[in-house]
KERO-552879 format. One line per 3 residues: number of its first residue (from 1); their letters; for each residue y, z, x of C-alpha. Coordinates in steps of 0.001 Angstrom, whole numbers. Example, Ala and Ser with C-alpha at 12.3 -4.5 7.8 and 13.67 -1.06 7.14 Angstrom:
# residues 2
1) AS) -4500,7800,12300 ~ -1060,7140,13670
# end
This chain:
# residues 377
1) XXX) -7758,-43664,54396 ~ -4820,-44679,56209 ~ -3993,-44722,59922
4) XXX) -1207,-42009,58929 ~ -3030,-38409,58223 ~ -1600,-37240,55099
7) XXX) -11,-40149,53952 ~ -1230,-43234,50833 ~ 225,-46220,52123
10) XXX) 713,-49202,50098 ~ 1342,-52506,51485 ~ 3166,-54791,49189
13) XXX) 3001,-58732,49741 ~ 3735,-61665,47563 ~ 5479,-64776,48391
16) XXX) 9255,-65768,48473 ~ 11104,-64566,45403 ~ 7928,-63062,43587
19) XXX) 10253,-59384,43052 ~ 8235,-57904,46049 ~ 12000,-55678,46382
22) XXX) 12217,-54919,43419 ~ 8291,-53349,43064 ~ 9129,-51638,46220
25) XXX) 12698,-50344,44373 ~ 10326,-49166,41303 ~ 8122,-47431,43857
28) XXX) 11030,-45468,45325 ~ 11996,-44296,41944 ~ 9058,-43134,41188
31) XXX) 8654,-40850,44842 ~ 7454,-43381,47191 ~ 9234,-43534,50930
34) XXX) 9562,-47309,51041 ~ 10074,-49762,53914 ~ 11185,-52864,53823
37) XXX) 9570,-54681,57317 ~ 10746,-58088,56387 ~ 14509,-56125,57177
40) XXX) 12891,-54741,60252 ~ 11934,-58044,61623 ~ 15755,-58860,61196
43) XXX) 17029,-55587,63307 ~ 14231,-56563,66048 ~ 16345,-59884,66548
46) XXX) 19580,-57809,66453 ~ 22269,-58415,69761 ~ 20562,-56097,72538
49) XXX) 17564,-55219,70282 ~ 14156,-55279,71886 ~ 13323,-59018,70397
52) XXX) 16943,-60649,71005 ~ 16710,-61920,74549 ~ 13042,-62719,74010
55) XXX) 13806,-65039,71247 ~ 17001,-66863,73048 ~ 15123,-67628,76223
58) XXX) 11827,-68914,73710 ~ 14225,-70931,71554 ~ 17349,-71576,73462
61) XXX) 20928,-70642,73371 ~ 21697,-73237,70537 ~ 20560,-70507,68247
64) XXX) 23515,-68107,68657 ~ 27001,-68281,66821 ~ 29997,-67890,68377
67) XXX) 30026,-64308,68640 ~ 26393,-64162,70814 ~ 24325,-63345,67707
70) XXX) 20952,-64886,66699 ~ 21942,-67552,63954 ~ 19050,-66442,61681
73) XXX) 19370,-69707,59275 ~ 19298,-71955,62153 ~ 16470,-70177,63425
76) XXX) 15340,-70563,60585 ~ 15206,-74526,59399 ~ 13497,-74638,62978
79) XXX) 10205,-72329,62489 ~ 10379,-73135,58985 ~ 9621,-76453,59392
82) XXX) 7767,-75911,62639 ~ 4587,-73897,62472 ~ 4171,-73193,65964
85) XXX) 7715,-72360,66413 ~ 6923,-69998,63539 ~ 3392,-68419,65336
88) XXX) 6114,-67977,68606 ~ 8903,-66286,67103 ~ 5926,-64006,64643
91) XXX) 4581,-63404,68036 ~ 7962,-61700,69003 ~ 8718,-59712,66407
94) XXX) 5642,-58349,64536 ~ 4917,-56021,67591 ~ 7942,-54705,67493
97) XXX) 8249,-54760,63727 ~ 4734,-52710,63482 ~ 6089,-49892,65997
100) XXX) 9224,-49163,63767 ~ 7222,-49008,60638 ~ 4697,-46707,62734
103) XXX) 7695,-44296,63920 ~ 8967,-44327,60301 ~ 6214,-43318,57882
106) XXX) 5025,-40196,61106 ~ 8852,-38798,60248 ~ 8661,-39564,56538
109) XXX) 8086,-36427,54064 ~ 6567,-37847,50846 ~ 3122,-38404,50454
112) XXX) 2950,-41511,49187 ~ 4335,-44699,51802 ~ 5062,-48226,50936
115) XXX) 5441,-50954,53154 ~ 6972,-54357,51622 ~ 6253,-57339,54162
118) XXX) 5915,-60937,53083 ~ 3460,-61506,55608 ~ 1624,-58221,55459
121) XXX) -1727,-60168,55610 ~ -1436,-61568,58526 ~ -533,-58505,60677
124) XXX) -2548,-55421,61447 ~ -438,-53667,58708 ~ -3008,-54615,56108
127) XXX) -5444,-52373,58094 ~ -3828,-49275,57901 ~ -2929,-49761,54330
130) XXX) -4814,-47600,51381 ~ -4202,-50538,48765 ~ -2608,-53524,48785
133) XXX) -272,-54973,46153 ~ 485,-58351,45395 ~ 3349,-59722,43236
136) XXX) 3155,-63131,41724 ~ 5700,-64988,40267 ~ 5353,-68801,38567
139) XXX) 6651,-71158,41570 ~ 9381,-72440,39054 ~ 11034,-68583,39083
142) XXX) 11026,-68505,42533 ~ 12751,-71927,42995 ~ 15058,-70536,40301
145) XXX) 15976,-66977,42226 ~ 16451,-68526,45567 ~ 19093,-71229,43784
148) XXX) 20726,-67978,42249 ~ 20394,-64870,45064 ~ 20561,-67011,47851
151) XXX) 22921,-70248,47387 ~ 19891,-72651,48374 ~ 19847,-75979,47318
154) XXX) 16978,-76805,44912 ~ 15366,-78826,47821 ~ 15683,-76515,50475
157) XXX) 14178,-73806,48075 ~ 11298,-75919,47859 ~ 10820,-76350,50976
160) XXX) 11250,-72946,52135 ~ 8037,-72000,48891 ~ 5999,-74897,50657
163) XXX) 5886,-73127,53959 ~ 4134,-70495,53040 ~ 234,-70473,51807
166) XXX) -483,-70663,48439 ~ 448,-67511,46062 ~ -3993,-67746,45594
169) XXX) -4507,-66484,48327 ~ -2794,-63280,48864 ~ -4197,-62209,44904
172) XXX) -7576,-62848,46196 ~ -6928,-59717,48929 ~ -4928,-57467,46293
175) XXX) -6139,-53798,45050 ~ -2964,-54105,42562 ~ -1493,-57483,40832
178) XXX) 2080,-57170,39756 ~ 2750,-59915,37607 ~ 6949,-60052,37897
181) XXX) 7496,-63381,35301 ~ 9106,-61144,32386 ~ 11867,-58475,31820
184) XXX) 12412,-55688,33821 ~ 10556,-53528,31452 ~ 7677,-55302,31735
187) XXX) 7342,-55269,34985 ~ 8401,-51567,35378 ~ 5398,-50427,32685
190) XXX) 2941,-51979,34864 ~ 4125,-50009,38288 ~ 3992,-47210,36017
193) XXX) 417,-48041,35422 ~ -708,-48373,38904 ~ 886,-45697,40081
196) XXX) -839,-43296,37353 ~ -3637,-44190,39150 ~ -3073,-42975,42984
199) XXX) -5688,-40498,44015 ~ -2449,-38658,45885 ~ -73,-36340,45241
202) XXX) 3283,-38330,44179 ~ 6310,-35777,44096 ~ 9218,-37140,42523
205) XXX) 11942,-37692,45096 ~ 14705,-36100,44520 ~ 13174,-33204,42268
208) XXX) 14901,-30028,44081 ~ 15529,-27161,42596 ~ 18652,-27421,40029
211) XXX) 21944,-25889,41829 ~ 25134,-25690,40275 ~ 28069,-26853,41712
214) XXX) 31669,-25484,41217 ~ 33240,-26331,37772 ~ 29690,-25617,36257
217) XXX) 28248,-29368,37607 ~ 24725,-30296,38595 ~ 24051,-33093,39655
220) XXX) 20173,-35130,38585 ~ 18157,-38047,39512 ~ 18964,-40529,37167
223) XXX) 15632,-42497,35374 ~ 15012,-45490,33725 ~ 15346,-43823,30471
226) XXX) 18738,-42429,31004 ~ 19989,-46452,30686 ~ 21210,-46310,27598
229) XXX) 23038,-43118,28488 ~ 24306,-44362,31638 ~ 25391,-47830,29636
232) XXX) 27458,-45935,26997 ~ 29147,-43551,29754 ~ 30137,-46437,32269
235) XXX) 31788,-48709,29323 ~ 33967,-45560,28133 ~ 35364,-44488,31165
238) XXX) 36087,-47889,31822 ~ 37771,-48782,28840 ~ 35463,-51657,28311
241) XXX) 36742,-53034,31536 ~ 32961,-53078,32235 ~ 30997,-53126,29186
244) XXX) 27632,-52221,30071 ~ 24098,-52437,27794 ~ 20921,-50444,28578
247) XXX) 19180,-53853,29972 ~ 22066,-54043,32392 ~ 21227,-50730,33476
250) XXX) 17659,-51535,33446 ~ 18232,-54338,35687 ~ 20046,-52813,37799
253) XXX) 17517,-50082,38311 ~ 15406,-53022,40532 ~ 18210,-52601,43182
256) XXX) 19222,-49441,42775 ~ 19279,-45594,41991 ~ 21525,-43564,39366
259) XXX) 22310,-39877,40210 ~ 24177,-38281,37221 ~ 26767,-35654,37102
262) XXX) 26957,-33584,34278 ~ 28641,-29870,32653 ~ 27069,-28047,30266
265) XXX) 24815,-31446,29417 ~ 27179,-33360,29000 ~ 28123,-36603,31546
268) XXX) 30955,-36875,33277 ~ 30004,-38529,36530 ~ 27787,-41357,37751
271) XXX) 27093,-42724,41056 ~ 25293,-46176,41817 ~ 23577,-46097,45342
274) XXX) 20838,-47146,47290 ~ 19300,-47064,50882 ~ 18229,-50427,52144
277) XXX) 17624,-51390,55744 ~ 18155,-47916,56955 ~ 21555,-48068,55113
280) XXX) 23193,-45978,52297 ~ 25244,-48111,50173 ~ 27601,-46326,47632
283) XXX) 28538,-49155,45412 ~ 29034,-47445,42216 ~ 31125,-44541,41182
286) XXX) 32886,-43410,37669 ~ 34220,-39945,36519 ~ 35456,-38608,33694
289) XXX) 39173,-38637,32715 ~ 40308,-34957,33766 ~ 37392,-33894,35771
292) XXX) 38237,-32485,38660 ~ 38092,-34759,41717 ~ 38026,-31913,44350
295) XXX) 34712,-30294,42632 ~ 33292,-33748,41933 ~ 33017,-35660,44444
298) XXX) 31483,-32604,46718 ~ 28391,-32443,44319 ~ 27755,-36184,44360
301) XXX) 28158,-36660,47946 ~ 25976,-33841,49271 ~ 23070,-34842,46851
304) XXX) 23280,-38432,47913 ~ 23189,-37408,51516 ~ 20566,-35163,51036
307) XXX) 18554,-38022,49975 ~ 19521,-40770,52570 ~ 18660,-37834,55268
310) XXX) 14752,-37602,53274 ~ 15042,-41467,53534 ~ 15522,-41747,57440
313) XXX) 18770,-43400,56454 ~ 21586,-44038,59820 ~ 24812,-44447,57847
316) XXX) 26673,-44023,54392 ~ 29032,-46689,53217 ~ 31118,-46179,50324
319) XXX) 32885,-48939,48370 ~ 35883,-47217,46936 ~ 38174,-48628,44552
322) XXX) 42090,-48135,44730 ~ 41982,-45153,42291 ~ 39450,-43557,43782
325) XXX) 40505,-44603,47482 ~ 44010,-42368,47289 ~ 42140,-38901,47491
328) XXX) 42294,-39256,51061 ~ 42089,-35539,51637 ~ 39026,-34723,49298
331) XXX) 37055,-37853,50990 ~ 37599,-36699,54471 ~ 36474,-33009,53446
334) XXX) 33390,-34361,52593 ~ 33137,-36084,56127 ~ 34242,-40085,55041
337) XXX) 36936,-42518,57491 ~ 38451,-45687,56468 ~ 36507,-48136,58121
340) XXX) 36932,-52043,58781 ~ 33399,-54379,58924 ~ 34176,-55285,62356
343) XXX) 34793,-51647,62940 ~ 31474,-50558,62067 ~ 29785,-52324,65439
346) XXX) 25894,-52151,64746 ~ 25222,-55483,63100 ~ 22551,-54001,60165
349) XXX) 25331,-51880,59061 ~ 27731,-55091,59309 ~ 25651,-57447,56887
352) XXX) 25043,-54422,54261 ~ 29087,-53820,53996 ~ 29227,-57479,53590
355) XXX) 26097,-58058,51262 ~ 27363,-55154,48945 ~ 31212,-54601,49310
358) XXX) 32586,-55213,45835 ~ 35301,-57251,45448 ~ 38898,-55239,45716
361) XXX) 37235,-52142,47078 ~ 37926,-50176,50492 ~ 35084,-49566,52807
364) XXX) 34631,-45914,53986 ~ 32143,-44895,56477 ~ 30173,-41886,57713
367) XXX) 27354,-41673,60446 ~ 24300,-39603,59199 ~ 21865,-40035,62091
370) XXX) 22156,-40406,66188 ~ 19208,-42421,67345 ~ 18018,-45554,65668
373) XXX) 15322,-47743,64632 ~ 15074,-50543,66938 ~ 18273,-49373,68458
376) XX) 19625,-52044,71104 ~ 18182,-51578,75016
# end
């Protein structure tokens, strides 16, 4: 058993750009409380977090940017190419990184935990972990995502592959081997397939009881077999602005969840969301023509809170676009501001407005919990 009474805790590892994410995503969808530590390690660093001051006296000043923060990439090419400079900063943050995981699977309420670090293995994670899952991908997939997700240059993804140990060596430690070289499909049957398996108790996340909203609505979980549903609905109300096919729903089900609004059984709302770092992000939202806004928008917004609240999430951003933006009145009800990126102030929340602001949308903001996770000292 774990070190957590109550609780099967999976540790998932795997190399750079093996899909460990998007396992971790499947997991979530399925009822697991996920957390991602390799984000952790990035708040520990954070202006006036624990690690911060630690790291700029061990490395020097020369790894800030103008505004005082810790130039992760510069930091970076250093302990990247640099293992003792690597050992030092690991030294820093895995401590602190291993607390916040600690505080966060004692407050969380499913059963089932998992814990997604790249270098799992080498910290006293592994120990407290039920089962561990590895997820391989061939080394030419992973040069090819970190070109793609991440802007690198073919050599620097290269190099960044060839400083960590070879893939061999995490399968030969794994309970579970993910092998993430195909479709999404593919990869999703055989989560499905391990996580038949659990000896514990794995309650679907958002399975409350059905309550129906004003104007007859209720609002559902959306599932990987609703894509084709979801796919149809989003290209109509868009007027094929945004054609969408079941595989782009798929896909998008590795970064995301779908909660569906519907009357009577039939769909006439969708919302695209996710909590990542602590961090709701509302990227996605489409209605049908006539519904009303006032009725609609309630429903969605207290389910989705309802779930960032189960997972531990700090704040809600919402990417609105100008159509949706002018109901002022109906977003405020419902406890949203216009916010600016600078405006925000806490760093995490910062980088997740700018990794998932769409392009032309309005960023509107509302704080779900006080205290935080490696909040700044």
């Amino acid at each position: 058993m774990s070190r957590w009474p109550g609780k099967y805790v999976i540790g998932i590892t795997g190399n750079i750009a093996t899909g460990k994410s998007v396992v971790r995503k499947m997991l979530e969808h399925l009822g697991a409380y996920g957390i991602d530590a390799d984000a952790l390690a990035h708040r520990a660093i954070a202006k006036g977090a624990p690690g911060y001051a630690v790291v700029v006296r061990t490395f020097g000043e020369w790894v800030l940017d103008e505004e005082g923060y810790i130039d992760r990439g510069r930091l970076a090419k250093l302990v990247f190419s640099d293992p003792q400079a690597l050992q030092r900063l690991e030294a820093i943050v895995h401590p602190l990184v291993t607390h916040a995981v600690d505080l966060l699977i004692r407050r969380a309420k499913q059963s089932v935990v998992v814990i997604e670090a790249i270098k799992l293995l080498e910290t006293d994670l592994a120990a407290g972990c039920d089962s561990i899952w590895v997820v391989h991908a061939p080394e030419k997939l992973q040069v090819a995502r970190l070109m793609h997700k991440r802007k690198m240059s073919e050599a620097a993804a290269r190099q960044r592959i060839a400083a960590q140990p070879p893939q061999e060596l995490k399968l030969r430690a794994a309970n579970v081997v993910i092998h993430n070289n195909g479709t999404f499909e593919n990869t999703w049957n055989q989560v499905q397939a391990a996580w038949s398996k659990l000896p514990k108790p794995k309650e679907p996340l958002l399975e409350s009881p059905t309550i129906t909203h004003p104007g007859r609505l209720i609002v559902r979980r959306g599932r990987p077999q609703d894509a084709a549903e979801i796919a149809r609905f989003i290209t109509r109300v868009t007027h094929g602005k945004r054609r969408m096919t079941r595989q782009d729903v798929m896909a998008a089900f590795g970064e995301k969840a779908y909660l569906l609004l519907e009357r009577e059984g039939d769909l006439v709302g969708v919302a695209g969301w996710q909590v990542e770092n602590l961090v709701t992000r509302i990227d996605e939202l489409y209605f049908e023509s006539g519904l009303s806004l006032d009725q609609a928008i309630p429903a969605l917004m207290e389910t989705v809170e309802q779930a960032s609240t189960e997972l531990q999430s700090e704040a809600s951003l919402l990417f609105l676009p100008p159509y949706l933006a002018q109901h002022v009145g109906t977003w405020r009800a419902v406890g949203y501001k216009p916010q600016t990126i600078q405006g925000l102030g806490v760093r995490a929340w910062q980088e997740a407005a700018i990794e998932s602001m769409p392009r032309g949308a309005s960023l509107w903001f509302k704080r779900l919990r006080e205290d935080r996770v490696l909040r700044p000292i």
